[in-house]
C-alpha positions as CSV (number, residue, x, y, z in Angstrom):
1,X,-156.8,110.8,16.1
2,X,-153.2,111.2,18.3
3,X,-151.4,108.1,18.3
4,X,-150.5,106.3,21.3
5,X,-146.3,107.5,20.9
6,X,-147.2,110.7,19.6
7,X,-147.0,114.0,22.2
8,X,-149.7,116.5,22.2
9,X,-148.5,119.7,22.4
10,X,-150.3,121.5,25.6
11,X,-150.7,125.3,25.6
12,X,-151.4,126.4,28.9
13,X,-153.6,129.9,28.7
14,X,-153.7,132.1,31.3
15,X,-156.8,134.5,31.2
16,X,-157.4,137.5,32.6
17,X,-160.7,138.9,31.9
18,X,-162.4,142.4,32.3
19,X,-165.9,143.1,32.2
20,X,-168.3,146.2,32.8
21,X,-169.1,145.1,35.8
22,X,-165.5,144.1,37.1
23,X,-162.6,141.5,36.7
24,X,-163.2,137.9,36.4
25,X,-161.3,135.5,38.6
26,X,-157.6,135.1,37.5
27,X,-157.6,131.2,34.9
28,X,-155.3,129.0,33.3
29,X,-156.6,126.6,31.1
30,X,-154.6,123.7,29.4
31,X,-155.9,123.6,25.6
32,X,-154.6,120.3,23.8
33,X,-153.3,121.0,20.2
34,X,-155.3,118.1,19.0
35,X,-158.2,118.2,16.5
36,X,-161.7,119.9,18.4
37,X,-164.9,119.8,17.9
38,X,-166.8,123.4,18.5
39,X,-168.9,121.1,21.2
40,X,-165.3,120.8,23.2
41,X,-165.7,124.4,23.6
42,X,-169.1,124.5,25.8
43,X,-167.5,123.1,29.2
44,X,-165.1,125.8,29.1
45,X,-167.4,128.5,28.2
46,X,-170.6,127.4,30.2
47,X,-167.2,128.3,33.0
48,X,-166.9,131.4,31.4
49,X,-170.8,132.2,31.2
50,X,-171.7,131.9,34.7
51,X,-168.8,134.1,36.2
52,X,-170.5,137.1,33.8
53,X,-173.4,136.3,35.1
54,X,-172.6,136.3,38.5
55,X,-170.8,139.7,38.2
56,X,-174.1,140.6,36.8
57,X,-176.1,139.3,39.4
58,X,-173.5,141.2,42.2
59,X,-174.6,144.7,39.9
60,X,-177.9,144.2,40.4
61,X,-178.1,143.0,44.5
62,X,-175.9,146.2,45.0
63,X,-178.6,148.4,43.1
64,X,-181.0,146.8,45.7
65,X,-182.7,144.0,43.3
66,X,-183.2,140.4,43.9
67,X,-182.8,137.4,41.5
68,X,-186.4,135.7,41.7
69,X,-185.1,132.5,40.3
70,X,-185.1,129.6,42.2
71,X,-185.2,126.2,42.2
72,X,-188.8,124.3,41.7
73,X,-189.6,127.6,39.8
74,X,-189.8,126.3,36.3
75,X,-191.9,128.5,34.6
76,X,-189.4,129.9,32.3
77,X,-188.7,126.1,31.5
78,X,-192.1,126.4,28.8
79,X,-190.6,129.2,26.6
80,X,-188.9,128.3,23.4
81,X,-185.0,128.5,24.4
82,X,-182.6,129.0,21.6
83,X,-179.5,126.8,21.6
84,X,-176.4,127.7,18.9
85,X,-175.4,125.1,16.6
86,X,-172.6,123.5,18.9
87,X,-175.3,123.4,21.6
88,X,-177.3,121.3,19.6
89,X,-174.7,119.3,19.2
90,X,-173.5,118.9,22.6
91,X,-177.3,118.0,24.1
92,X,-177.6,115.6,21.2
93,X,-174.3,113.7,22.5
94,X,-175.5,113.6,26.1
95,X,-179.1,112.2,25.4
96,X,-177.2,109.2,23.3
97,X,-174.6,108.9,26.1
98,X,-177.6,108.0,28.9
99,X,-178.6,104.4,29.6
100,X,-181.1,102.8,26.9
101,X,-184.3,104.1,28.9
102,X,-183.6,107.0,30.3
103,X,-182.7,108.6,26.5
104,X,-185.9,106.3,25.3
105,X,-187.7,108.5,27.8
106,X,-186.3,111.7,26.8
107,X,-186.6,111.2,23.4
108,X,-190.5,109.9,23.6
109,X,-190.5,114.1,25.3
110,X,-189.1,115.3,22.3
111,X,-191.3,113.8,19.7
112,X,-194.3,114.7,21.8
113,X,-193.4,118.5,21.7
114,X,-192.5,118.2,17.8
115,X,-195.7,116.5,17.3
116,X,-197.7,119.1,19.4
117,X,-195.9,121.9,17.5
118,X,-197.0,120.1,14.0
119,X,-200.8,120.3,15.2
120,X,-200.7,123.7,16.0
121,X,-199.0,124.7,12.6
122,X,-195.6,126.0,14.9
123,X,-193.5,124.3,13.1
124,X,-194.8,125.5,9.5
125,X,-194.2,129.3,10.7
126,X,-191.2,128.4,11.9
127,X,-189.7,127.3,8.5
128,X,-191.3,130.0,7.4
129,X,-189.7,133.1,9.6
130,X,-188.5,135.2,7.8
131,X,-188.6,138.8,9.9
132,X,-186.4,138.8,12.6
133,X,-188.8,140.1,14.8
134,X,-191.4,137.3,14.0
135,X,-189.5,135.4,16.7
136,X,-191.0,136.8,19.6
137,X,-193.9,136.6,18.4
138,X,-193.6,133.1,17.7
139,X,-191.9,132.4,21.3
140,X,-195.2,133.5,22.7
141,X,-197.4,131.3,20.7
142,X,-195.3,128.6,21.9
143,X,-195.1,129.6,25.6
144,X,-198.9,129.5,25.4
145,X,-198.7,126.1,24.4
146,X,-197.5,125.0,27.9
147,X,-194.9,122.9,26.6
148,X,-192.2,122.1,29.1
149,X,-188.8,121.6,28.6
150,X,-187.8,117.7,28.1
151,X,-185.3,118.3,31.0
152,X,-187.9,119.7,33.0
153,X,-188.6,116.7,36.0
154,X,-190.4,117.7,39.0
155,X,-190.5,121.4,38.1
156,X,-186.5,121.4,38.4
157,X,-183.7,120.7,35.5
158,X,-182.6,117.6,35.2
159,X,-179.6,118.4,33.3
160,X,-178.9,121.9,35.4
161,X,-175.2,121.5,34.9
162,X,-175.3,121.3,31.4
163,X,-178.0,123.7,30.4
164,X,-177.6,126.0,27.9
165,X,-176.5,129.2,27.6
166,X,-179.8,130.8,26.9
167,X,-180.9,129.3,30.5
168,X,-178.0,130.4,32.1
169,X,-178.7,134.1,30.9
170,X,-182.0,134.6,32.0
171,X,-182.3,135.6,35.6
172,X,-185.2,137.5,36.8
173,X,-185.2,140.7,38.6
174,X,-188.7,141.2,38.5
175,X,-191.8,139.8,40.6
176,X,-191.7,135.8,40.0
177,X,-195.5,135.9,39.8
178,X,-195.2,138.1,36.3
179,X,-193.4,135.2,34.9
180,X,-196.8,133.3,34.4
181,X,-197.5,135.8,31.8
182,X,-194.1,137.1,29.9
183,X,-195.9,138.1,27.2
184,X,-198.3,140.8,28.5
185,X,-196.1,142.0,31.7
186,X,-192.8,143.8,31.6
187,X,-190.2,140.6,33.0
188,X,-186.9,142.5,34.2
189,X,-183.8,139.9,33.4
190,X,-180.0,140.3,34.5
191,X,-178.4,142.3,31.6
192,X,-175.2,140.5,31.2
193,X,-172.2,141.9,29.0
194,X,-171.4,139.0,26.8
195,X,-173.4,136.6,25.2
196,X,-171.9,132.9,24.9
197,X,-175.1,131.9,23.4
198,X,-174.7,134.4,20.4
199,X,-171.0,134.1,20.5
200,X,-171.5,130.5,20.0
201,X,-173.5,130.7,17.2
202,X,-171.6,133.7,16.0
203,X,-168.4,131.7,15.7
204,X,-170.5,128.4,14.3
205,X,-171.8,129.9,11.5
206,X,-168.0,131.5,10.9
207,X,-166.8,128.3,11.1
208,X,-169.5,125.7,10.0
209,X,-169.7,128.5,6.4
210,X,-173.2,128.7,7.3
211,X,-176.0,132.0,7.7
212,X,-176.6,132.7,11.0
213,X,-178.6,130.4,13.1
214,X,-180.2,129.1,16.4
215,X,-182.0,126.0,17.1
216,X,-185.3,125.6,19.5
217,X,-184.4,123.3,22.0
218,X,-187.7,121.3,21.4
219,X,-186.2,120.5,18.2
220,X,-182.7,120.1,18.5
221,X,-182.3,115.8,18.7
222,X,-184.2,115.7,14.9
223,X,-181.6,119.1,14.4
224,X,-178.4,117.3,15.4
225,X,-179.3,114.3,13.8
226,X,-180.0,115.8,10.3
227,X,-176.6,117.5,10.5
228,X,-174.1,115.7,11.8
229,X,-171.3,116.4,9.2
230,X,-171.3,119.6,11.0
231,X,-170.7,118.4,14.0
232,X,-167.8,115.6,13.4
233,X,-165.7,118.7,12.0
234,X,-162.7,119.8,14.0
235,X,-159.9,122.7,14.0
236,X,-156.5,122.4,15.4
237,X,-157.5,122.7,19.4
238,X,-155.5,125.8,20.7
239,X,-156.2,127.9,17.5
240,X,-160.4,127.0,18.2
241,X,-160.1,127.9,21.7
242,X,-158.2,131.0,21.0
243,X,-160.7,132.0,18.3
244,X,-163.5,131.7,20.7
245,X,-162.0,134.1,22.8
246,X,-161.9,136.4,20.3
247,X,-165.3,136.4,19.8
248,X,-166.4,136.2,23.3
249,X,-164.7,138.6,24.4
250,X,-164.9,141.5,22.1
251,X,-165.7,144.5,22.8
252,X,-168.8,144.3,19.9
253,X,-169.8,141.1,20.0
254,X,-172.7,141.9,17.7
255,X,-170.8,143.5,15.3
256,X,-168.2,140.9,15.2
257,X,-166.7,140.7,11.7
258,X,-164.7,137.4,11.2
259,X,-160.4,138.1,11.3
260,X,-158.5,135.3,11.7
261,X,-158.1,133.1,8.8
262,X,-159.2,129.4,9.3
263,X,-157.5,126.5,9.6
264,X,-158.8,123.8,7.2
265,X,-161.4,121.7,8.8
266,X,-160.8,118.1,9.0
């Protein structure tokens, strides 16, 4: 905590991004040197995510494709959406932020998907996963399940502004109507360059001195909950935003090997 005499040093950032498919917008961003938690970071980057995308999405419209998203669609909204640690984290915050009813509500969604997942043993195999490749597999039992998202109101997100990563990344070239059965027919997505949902989790697991991870969306409240001393730790502000940078942005994200030393967390 900064007391109320002391100064905060500001670092203002100017970024200047390339991509494969072109040159994102000229930004400067004022990063406080104040303690952080990796859940500051998501504002900034969902900023960051959506002008790859849309570079993406400009890529594909000029190769004579068409998004098939669109609002009221929903279907996608059923599949079992990976969040990184920080995600977690940040949804977790939100959902105790709302008015007492509203986050009664949303949490009575959430135990009703756990509970559904318990009957159906989904949540034994998932504790259980240990091939890589048993997630997909997985996914589909779940998206068979017809589970919708708890954000999911009137076939539209309720929190569009703050979903994740994962949701942000998954725009559909294909027909919409082969979205009722992603398992058996070929969906076409938006390839996008960088991943902030990986990268998230990339630099969480760095940071956090933990394997690897992601976090089903279904289950992320209990998730968040069970590990909060994860999420109260913090890093010295412009050296966390600088770091993520360097993960986001490299040239091989998914070999990323960790460089920069790490400030003690507090």
């Amino acid at each position: 905590m900064v007391a109320a005499n002391e100064s905060v040093e500001i670092k203002i950032i100017a970024l200047t991004i390339e991509t494969p498919d072109g040159q994102l917008p000229p930004a400067r961003v004022q990063v406080p040197n104040i303690p952080l938690r990796l859940t500051s970071l998501i504002i900034p980057f969902q900023q960051l995510c959506d002008g790859l995308i849309e570079l993406a999405k400009q890529r594909e419209v000029q190769k004579g494709a068409k998004v098939s998203c669109q609002k009221g669609c929903g279907v996608c909204c059923s599949q079992l959406v990976p969040l990184s640690p920080p995600e977690a984290f940040y949804l977790a915050d939100y959902v105790r932020s709302l008015p007492p009813e509203r986050k009664e509500a949303l949490e009575k969604r959430f135990r009703a998907i756990k509970e559904t997942m318990k009957d159906r043993g989904l949540m034994e195999k998932l504790e259980k996963i240990e091939d890589p490749g048993e997630h997909k597999v997985l996914g589909g039992e779940y998206f068979q399940m017809g589970l919708p998202c708890p954000f999911l109101e009137d076939n539209s997100c309720s929190i569009y502004p703050r979903r994740p990563f994962s949701c942000r990344e998954y725009n559909v070239i294909s027909p919409s109507e082969l979205c009722q059965d992603p398992i058996n027919n070929e969906v076409k997505t938006v390839w996008i360059p960088r991943s902030m949902m990986v990268a998230m989790a990339r630099l969480a697991a760095e940071l956090y001195q933990v394997p690897l991870m992601t976090i089903p969306l279904a289950l992320s409240l209990d998730w968040a909950e069970e590990h909060q001393v994860f999420s109260k730790r913090t890093w010295p502000g412009i050296w966390l935003f600088e770091k993520m940078m360097e993960v986001a942005t490299g040239d091989k994200l998914e070999n990323f090997i960790p460089g920069a030393p790490i400030p003690p967390r507090k």
